[in-house]
C-alpha positions in Angstrom: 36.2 53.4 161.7 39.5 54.4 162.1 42.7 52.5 161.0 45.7 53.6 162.7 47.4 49.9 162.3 49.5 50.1 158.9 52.4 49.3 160.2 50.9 45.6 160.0 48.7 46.0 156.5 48.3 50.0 154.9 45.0 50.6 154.0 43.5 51.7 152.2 45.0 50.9 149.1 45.6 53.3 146.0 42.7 52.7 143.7 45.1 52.3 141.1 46.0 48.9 143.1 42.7 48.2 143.4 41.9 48.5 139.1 45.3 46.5 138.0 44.4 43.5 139.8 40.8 43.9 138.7 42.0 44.1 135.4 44.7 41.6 135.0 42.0 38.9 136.4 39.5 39.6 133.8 42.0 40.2 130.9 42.9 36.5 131.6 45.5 36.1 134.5 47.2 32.9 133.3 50.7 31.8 134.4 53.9 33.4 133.5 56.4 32.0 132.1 54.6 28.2 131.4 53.5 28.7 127.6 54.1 31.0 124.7 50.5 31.9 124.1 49.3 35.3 124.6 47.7 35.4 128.0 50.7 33.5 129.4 53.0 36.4 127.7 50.5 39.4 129.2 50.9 37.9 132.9 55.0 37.7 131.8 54.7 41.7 131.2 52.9 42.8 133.9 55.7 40.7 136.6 58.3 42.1 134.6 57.0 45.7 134.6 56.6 45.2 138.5 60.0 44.1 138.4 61.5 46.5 136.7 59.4 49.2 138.7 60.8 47.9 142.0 64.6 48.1 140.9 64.2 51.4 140.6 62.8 52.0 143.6 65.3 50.9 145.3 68.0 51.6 142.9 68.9 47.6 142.1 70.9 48.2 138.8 69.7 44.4 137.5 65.7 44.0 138.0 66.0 39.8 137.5 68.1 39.9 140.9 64.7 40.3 142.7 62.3 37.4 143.3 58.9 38.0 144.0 58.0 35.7 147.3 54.2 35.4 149.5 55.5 37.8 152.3 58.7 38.9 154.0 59.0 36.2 156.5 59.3 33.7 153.5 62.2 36.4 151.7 63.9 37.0 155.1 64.2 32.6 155.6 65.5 32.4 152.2 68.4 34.4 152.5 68.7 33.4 155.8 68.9 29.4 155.1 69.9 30.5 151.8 73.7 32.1 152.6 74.7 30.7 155.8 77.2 27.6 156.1 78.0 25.8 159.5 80.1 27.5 161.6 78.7 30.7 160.6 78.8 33.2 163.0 76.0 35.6 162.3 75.1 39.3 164.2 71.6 40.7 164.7 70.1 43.0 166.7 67.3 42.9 169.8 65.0 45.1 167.8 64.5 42.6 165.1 61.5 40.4 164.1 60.8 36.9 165.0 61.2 36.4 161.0 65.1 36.8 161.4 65.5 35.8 165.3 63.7 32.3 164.9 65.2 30.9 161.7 68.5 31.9 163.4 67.4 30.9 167.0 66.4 27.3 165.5 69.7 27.3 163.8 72.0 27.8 166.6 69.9 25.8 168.6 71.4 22.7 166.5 74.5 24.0 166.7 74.7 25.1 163.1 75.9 28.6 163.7 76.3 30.9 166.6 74.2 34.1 166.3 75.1 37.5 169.0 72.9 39.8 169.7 73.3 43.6 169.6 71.5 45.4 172.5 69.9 48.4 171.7 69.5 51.9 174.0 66.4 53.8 174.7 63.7 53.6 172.3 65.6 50.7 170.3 68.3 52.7 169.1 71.2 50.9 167.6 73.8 52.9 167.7 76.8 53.1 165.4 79.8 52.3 168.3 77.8 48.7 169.7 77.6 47.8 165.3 81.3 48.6 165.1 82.5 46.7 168.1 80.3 43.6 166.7 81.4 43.7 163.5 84.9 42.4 163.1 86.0 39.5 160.0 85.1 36.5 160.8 81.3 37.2 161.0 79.3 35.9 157.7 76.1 37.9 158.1 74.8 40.5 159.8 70.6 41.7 159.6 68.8 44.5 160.5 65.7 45.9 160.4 65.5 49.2 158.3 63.2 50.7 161.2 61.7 48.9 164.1 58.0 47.5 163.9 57.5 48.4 168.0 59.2 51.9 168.4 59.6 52.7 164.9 63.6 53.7 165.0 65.2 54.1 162.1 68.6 52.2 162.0 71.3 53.4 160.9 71.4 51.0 157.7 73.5 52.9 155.5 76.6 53.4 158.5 76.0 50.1 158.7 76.3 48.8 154.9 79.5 50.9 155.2 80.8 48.5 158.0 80.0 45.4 156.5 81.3 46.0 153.1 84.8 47.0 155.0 84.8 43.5 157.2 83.6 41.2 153.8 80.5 40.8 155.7 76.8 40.0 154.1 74.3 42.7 155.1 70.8 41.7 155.1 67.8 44.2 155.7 64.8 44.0 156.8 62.6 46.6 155.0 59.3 45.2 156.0 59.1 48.8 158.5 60.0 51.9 156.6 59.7 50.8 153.0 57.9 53.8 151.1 58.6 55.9 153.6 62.7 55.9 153.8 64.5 55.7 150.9 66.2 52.6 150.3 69.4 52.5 148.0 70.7 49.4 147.8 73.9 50.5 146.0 74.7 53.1 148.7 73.5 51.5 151.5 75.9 48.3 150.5 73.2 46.1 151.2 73.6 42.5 149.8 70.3 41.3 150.7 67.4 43.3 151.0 63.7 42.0 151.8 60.7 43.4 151.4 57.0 43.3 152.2 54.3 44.6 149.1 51.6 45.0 151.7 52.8 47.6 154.0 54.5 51.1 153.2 54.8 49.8 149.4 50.7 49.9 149.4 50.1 46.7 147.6 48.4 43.8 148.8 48.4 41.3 151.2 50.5 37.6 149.8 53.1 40.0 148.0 56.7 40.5 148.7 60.3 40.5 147.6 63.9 39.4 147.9 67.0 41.3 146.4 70.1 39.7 146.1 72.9 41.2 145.2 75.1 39.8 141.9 77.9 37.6 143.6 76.2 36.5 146.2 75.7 32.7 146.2 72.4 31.7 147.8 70.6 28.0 148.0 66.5 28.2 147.1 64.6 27.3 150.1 62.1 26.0 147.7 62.5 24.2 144.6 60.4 22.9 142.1 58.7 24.4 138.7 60.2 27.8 137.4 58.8 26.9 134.0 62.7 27.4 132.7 65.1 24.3 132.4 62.2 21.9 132.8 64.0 19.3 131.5 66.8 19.4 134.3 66.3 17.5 137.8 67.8 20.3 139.2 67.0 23.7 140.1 67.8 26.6 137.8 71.0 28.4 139.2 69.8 31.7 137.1 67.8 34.6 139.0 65.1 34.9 139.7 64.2 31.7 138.6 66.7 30.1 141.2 64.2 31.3 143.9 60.7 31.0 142.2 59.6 28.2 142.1 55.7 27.5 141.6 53.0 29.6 140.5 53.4 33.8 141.2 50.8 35.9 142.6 50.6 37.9 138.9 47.3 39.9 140.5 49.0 40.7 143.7 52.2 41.6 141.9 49.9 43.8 138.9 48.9 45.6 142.5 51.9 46.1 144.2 53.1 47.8 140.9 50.5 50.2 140.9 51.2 50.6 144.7 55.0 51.4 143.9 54.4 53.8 141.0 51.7 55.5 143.3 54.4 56.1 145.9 56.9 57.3 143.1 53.7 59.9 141.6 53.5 60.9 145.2 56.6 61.5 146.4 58.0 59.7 149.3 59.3 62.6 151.0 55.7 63.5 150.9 54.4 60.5 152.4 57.3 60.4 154.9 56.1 63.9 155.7 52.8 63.4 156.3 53.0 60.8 158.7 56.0 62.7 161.1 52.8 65.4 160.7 50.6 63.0 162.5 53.2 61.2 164.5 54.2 65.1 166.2 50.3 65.7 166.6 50.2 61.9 169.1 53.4 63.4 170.5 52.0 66.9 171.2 48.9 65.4 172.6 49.9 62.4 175.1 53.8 63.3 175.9 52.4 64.9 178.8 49.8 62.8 180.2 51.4 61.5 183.7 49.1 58.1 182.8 50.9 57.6 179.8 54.3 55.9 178.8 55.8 56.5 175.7 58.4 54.1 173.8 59.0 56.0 170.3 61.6 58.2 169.1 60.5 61.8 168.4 59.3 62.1 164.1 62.3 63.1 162.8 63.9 59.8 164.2 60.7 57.7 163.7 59.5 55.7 160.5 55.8 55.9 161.1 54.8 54.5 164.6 53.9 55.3 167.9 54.0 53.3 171.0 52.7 53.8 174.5 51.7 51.7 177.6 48.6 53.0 180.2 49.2 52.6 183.8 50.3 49.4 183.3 47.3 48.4 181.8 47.2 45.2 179.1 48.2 46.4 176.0 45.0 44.3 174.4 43.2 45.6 177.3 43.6 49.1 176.0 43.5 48.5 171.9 40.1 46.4 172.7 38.6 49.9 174.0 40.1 51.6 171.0 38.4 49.3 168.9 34.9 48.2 170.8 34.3 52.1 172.1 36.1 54.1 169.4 36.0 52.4 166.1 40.0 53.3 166.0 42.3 50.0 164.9 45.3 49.6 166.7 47.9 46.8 167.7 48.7 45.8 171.0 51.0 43.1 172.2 54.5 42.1 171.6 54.7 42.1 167.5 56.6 39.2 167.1 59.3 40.7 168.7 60.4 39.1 171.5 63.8 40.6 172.6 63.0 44.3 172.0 60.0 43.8 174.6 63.1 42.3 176.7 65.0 45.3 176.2 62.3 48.4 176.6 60.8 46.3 179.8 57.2 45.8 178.4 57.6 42.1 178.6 54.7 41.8 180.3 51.9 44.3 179.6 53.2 44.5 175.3 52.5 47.9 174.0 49.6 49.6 172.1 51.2 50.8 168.4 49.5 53.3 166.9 50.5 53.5 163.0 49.3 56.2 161.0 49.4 55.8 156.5 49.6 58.0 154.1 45.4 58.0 154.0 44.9 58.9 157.9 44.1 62.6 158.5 44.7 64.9 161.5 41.1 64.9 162.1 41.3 60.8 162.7 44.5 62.1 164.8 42.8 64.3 167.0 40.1 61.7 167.8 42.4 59.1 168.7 44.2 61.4 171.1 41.1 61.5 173.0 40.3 58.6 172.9 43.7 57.1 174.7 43.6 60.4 176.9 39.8 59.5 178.3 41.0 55.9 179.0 44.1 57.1 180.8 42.2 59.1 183.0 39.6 56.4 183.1 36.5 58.3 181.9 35.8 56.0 179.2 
């Protein structure tokens, strides 16, 4: 088997991910936070240390401004619902993920706030001149997507964070595309709120993830409930990260997506990033000139990791079910819960096929997979 589909899940996962959450759950994985007694105080460590490892990642100067949460999706409707007030008028772009564009979709459907939409250009560009001329006082928030889960652009977040900071505007990103593989600095970039997935580029598992907000910004819990601090209060803590923690944390997923981040750090991220343009110029170099073959990804240098393509009009399923049933290769097809940038590239009715190399894929795996798509474009398969 091959598994060209980490842009959904990476794997596999550092065996160093593997032996922390093996270890924390026979050490005695009880609940952080709760009691006093030692196995409640080892589960405290190993969130803190995860904490802590995170922050300076991604260069968060105050590791209690990040809440641990199940998945992006969850982190990206907190701050969401979290910062926004009626009347808000909020901008977004085409290229982001049904994560950001239904919570606000459902929103302005009620006629709580009124949300514009950024086109983007070829590929899903956004390009600096269409965030400037959105991007005026007056607007409350403004989210983006560090890197787009169907083309796999890279945004420019940092000219972004720039704009925002100028206009009194809240930035949110949306690092579940790119994370481990772009270097996010939350201080540079001027990004307020920043969410991200453990299970992806971060190489931890699956029900991990995280929301960073920045000190000063005032945010409602979507969720509240035990935070085993101020139980004697009827009301939700207003101190981070307990403000947005409520219940029970995933301490083995979180022991694992420590590992995952200090693997990353061991490796080198310009390593990693490296690797996968490696890959990504091999797909390029091998179907960019098959007359069967449509692609829809910016060239490496431009790209955070994925490359997408359409066959002669063929169903994108169509296409990844021969990948899968004749090849043994895993790949996505579909629209990736991205409605509008399917609107925008015009594959709103066939999807596309994403091909995601990791960090573990090789250019053997490459080469294989470049044959394979090539004998189904010419229809020898």
């Amino acid at each position: 088997m091959i598994y060209l589909d980490n842009a959904a899940t990476s794997w596999p996962k550092p065996p160093q991910v593997i032996q922390a959450m093996l270890d924390i759950l026979k050490r005695g994985c009880a609940n952080p936070g709760r009691s006093a007694h030692a196995m409640a105080r080892q589960a405290e460590d190993v969130v803190l240390n995860t904490r802590e490892t995170i922050a300076r990642f991604f260069n968060i100067s105050d590791p209690m401004r990040i809440a641990f949460m199940p998945n992006t999706t969850y982190a990206l409707n907190t701050a969401i619902y979290g910062v926004l007030s009626e009347g808000s008028v909020v901008v977004a772009t085409a290229m982001e993920h049904n994560s950001v564009l239904r919570p606000l979709k459902t929103l302005e459907s009620k006629g709580y706030i009124s949300v514009e939409i950024i086109k983007p250009e070829k590929l899903g560009r956004i390009t600096i001149q269409s965030i400037k001329k959105a991007l005026r006082p007056g607007v409350k928030l403004f989210c983006m997507t560090l890197s787009s889960n169907v083309t796999g652009a890279i945004m420019p977040v940092e000219e972004a964070g720039k704009i925002c900071r100028a206009n009194g505007i809240l930035f949110l990103v949306d690092a579940a595309q790119g994370a481990g593989s772009i270097p996010v600095d939350v201080e540079k970039m001027n990004i307020d709120l920043l969410a991200f997935p453990g299970h992806k580029g971060l190489m931890g598992p699956q029900g991990t993830a995280g929301l960073y907000v920045r000190d000063g910004v005032d945010i409602r819990p979507l969720v509240q409930g035990g935070t085993g601090s101020f139980s004697d209060s009827l009301l939700q803590p207003g101190v981070f990260p307990d403000i947005l923690e409520s219940g029970t944390l995933n301490v083995p997923g979180i022991a694992g997506l420590g590992k995952g981040v200090s693997y990353i750090n061991d490796t080198g991220i310009e390593i990693i990033q490296q690797k996968k343009k490696n890959m990504l110029k091999m797909l390029f170099d091998g179907l960019g000139k098959e007359s069967n073959i449509t692609l829809y990804s910016p060239p490496p240098e431009q790209n955070s990791g994925i490359f997408a393509l359409s066959v002669n009009q063929m169903d994108s399923s169509e296409i990844c079910y021969l990948l899968d049933r004749k090849f043994g290769i895993c790949t996505r097809g579909g629209f990736h819960c991205a409605p509008l940038a399917h609107l925008s590239l015009g594959t709103a009715e066939t999807g596309l096929v994403r091909i995601s190399p990791g960090y573990f894929n090789n250019e053997t795996e490459t080469e294989l997979t470049i044959k394979a798509i090539l004998s189904i474009a010419r229809g020898i398969h």
